[in-house]
C-alpha positions as CSV (number, residue, x, y, z in Angstrom):
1,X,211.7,138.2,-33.5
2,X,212.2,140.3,-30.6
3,X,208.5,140.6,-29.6
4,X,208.4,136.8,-29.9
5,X,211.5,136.2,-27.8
6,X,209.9,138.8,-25.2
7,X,206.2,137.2,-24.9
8,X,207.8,133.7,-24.4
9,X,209.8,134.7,-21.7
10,X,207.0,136.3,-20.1
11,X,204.7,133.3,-20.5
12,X,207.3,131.3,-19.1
13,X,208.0,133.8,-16.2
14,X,204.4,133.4,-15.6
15,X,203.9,129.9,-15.8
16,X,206.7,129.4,-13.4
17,X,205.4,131.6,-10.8
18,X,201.9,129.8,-10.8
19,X,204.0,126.3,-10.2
20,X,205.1,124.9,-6.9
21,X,208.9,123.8,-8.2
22,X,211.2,121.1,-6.4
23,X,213.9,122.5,-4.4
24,X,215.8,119.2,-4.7
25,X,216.5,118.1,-7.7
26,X,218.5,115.7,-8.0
27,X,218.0,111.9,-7.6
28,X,217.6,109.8,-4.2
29,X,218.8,106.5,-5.0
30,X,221.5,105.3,-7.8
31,X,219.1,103.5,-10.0
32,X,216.9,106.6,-10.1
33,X,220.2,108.5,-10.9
34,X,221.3,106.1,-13.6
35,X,218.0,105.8,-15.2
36,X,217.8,109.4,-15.5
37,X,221.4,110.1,-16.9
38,X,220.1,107.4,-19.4
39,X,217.4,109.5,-20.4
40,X,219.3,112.4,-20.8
41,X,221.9,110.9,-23.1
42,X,219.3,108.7,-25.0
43,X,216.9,111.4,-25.9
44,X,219.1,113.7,-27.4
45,X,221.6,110.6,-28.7
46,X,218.3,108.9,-30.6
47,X,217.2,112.6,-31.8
48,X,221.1,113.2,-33.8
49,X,220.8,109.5,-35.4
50,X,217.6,109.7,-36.4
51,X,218.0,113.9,-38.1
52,X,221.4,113.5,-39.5
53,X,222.2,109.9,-40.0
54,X,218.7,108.0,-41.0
55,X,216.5,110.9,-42.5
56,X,219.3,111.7,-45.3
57,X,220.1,108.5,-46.2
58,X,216.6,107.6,-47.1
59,X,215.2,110.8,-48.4
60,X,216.0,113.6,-50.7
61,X,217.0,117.7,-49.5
62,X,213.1,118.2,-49.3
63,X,211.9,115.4,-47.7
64,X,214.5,115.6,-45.0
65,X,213.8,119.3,-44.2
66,X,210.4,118.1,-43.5
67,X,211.9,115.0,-40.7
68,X,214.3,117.6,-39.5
69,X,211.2,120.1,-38.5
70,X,209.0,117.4,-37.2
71,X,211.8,115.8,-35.4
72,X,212.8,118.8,-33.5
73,X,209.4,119.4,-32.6
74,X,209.0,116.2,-31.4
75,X,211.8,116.3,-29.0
76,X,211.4,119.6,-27.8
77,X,208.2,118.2,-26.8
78,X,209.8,115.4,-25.4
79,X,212.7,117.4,-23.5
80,X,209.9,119.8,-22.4
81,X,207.7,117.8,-20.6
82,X,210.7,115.8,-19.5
83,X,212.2,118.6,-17.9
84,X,208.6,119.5,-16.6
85,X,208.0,116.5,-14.3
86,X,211.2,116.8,-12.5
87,X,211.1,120.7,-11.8
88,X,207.2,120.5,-10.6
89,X,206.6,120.2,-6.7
90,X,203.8,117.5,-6.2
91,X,204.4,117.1,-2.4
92,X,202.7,118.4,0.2
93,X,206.1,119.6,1.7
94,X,205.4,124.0,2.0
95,X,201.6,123.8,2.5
96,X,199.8,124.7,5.4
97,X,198.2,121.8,6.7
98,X,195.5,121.4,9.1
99,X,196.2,120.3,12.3
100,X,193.4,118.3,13.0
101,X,192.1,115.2,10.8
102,X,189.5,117.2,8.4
103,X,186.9,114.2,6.6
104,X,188.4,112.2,3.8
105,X,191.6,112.7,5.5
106,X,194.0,110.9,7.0
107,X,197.8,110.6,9.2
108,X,200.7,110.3,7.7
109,X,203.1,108.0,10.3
110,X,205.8,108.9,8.3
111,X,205.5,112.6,7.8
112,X,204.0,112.5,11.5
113,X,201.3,115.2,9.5
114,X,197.6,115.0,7.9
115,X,197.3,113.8,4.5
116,X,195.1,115.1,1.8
117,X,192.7,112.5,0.1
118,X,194.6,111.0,-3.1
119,X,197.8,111.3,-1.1
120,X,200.4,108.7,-0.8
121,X,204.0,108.8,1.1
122,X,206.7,107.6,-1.1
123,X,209.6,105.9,0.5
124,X,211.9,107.2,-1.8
125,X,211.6,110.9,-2.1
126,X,210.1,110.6,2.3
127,X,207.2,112.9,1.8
128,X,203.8,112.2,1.0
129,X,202.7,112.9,-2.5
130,X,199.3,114.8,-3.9
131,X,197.3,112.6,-5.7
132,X,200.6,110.3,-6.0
133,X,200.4,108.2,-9.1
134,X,204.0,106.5,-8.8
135,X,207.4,107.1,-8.5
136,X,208.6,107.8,-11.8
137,X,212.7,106.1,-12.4
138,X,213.4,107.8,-15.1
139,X,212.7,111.2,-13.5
140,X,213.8,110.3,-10.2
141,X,210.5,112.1,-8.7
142,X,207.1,111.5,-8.3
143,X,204.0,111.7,-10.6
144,X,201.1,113.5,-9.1
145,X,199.1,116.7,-9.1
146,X,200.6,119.5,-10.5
147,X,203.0,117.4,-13.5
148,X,200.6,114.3,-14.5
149,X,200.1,116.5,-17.6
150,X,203.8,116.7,-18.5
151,X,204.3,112.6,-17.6
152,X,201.3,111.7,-19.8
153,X,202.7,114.2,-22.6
154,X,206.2,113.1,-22.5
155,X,204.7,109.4,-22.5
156,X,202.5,110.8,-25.9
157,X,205.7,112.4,-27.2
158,X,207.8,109.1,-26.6
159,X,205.3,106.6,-28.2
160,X,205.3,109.1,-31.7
161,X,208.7,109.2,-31.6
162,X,209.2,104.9,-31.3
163,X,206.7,104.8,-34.1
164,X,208.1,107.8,-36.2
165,X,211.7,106.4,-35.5
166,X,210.6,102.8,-36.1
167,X,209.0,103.6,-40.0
168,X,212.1,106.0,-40.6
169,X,214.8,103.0,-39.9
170,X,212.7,100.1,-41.5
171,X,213.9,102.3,-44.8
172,X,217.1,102.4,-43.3
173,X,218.4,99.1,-42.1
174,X,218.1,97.0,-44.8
175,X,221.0,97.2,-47.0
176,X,223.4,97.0,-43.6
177,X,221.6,93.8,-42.7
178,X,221.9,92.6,-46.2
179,X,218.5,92.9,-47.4
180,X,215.1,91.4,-46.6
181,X,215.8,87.8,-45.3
182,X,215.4,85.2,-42.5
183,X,219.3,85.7,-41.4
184,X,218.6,89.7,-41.2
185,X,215.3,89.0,-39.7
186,X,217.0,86.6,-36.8
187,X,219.8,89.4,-36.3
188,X,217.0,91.9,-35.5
189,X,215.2,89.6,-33.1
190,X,218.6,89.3,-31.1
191,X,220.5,92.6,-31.4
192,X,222.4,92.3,-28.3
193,X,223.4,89.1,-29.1
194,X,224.9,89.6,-32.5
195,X,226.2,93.2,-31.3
196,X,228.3,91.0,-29.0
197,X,229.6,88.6,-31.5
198,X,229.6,90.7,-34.6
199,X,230.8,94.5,-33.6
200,X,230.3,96.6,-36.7
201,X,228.1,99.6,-37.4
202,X,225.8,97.2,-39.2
203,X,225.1,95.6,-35.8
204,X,224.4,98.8,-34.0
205,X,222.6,100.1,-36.3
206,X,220.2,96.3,-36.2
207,X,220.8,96.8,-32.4
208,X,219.6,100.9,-32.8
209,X,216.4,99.6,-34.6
210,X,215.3,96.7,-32.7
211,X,215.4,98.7,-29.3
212,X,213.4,101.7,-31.2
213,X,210.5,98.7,-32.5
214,X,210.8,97.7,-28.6
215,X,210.7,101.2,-27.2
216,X,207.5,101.4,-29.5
217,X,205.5,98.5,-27.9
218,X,206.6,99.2,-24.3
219,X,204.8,102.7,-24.8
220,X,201.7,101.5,-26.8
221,X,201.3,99.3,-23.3
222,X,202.2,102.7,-21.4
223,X,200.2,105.3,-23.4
224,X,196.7,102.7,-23.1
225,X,197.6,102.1,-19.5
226,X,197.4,105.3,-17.9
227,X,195.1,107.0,-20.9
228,X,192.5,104.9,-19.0
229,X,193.6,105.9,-15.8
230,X,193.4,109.7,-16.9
231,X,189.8,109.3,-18.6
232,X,188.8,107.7,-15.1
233,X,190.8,109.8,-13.0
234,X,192.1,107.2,-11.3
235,X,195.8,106.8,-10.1
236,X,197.1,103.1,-10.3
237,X,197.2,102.5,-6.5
238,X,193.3,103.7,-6.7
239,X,192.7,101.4,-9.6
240,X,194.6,98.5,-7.8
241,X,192.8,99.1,-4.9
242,X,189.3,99.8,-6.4
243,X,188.9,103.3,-4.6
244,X,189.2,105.3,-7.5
245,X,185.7,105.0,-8.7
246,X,184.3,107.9,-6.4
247,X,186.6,110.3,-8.5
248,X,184.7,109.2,-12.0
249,X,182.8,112.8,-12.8
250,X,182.5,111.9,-16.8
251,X,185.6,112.1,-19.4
252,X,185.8,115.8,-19.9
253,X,186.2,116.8,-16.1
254,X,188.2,113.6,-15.3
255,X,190.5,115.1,-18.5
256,X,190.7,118.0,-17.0
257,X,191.6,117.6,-13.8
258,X,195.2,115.5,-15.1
259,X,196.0,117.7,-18.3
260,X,194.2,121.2,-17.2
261,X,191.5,123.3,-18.2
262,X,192.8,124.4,-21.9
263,X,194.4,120.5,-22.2
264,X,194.0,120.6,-26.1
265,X,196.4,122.8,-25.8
266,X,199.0,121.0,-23.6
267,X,199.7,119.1,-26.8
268,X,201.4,121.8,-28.3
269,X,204.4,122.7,-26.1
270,X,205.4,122.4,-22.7
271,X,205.0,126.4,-21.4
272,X,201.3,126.5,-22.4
273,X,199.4,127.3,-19.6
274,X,196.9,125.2,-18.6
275,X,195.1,125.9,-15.2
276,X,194.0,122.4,-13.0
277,X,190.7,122.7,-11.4
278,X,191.8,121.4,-8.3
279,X,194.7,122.1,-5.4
280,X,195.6,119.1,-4.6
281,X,194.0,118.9,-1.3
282,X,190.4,118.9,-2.3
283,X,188.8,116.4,-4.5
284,X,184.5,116.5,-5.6
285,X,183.3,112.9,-6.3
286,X,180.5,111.7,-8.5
287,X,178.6,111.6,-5.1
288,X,178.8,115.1,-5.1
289,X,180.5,115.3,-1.7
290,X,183.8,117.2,-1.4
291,X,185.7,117.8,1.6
292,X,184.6,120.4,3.7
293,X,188.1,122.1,4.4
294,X,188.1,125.3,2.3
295,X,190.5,125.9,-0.8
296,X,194.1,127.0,0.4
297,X,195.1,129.6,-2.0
């Protein structure tokens, strides 16, 4: 146990020191702030319903060993990647910089700098971003170069656990609801409602299950969304503007350059190591071409 303990810390030690993390952590704006309290709260709150309140009710000692497991993996995977996007540096903030405009390149008014290609300046955290993909709320940091493997992972980890959590409670909620029928059916459709009118633990528990079945289809729209974008490599600003195309090198590069080289590993916990094929400053394109600016180390 010892040996385990020791090689963990060391492949976190390691994996740290190859990272670029934020010095500022904590939220810009209040909305960012709140939405990422939320979060914290939420994950863990949906995780303790879910292991200790859903899972026994519906299945015997065995079977609820077995959800216990598979639910803490689940959200270790989910606070893992979580805790990834916000602690990775994705702006271009501590890089040396060239002074003139190298091709492919451009000026940033804001940062009054160069830019990388990919690049984009977001208003909220005032510095431009590599290979910016958006502003994430929740997180209260950017997506881009260095975490997109930990957003699209989390965003993974988030859509099994809507699904998982949705089969799990429609065992569950039944009986509170009194049993399959159009009245328990219309009490799901409007949980806030009839939380309002009707407070009981019946209700939140209807309320608890309708926003898990809603959680579920807002990722399914997520997880196909930017699984596109990553098999494209494309960011969404590329994509809206139609300049994206250039960076379309075939599925397994593109794969590789969001998730990493070993990305079919990425899957199994947050500290694998899994090195991108690119710095952030220098992109090849299907062309071939590829700024002429050499790698900075």
């Amino acid at each position: 146990m010892c040996h385990l303990i020791s090689e963990l810390y060391i492949c976190i030690t390691n994996m740290v020191h190859k990272i670029r993390l934020r010095k500022k952590l904590m939220p810009r704006t209040f909305a960012d702030l709140s939405a990422l309290v939320f979060m914290s709260f939420a994950i863990p709150g949906v995780y303790w319903f879910e292991v200790f309140v859903v899972a026994p009710t519906v299945y015997s000692w065995t079977l609820n060993f077995l959800h216990v497991i598979a639910g803490t993996f689940i959200v270790t995977n989910i606070i893992g990647n979580f805790i990834g996007i916000i602690l990775v540096d994705t702006s271009t903030q501590g890089l040396v910089l060239p002074s003139q405009v190298p091709p492919g390149w451009h000026v940033c008014a804001n940062c009054e700098s160069t830019a990388p290609p990919r690049s984009r300046h977001c208003p909220t955290c005032n510095v431009c971003i590599l290979k910016k993909e958006h502003h994430c709320v929740f997180t209260g940091c950017c997506v881009g170069h260095g975490n997109h493997r930990y957003f699209y992972i989390f965003l993974f980890y988030m859509w099994g656990s809507t699904l998982y959590c949705s089969f799990l409670n429609a065992f569950f909620i039944w009986p509170y609801v009194g049993g399959f029928n159009l009245w328990a059916i219309v009490r799901l459709l409007l949980p806030g409602v009839w939380l309002l009118l009707e407070p009981s633990v019946s209700t939140l528990y209807a309320f608890l299950f309708s926003i898990n079945v809603i959680g579920f289809l807002f990722m399914s729209v997520l997880i196909y969304y930017y699984t596109g974008l990553i098999l494209t490599n494309t960011t969404t600003h590329e994509n809206n503007s139609r300049k994206g195309q250039k960076y379309d090198l075939g599925r397994n590069h593109n794969i590789k350059v969001s998730l990493g080289e070993r990305w079919y590993l990425t899957w199994l916990f947050p500290t694998v190591s899994s090195p991108l094929p690119y710095d952030g400053l220098d992109w090849s394109t299907y062309s071939g071409a590829k700024s002429v600016r050499p790698k900075t180390k």
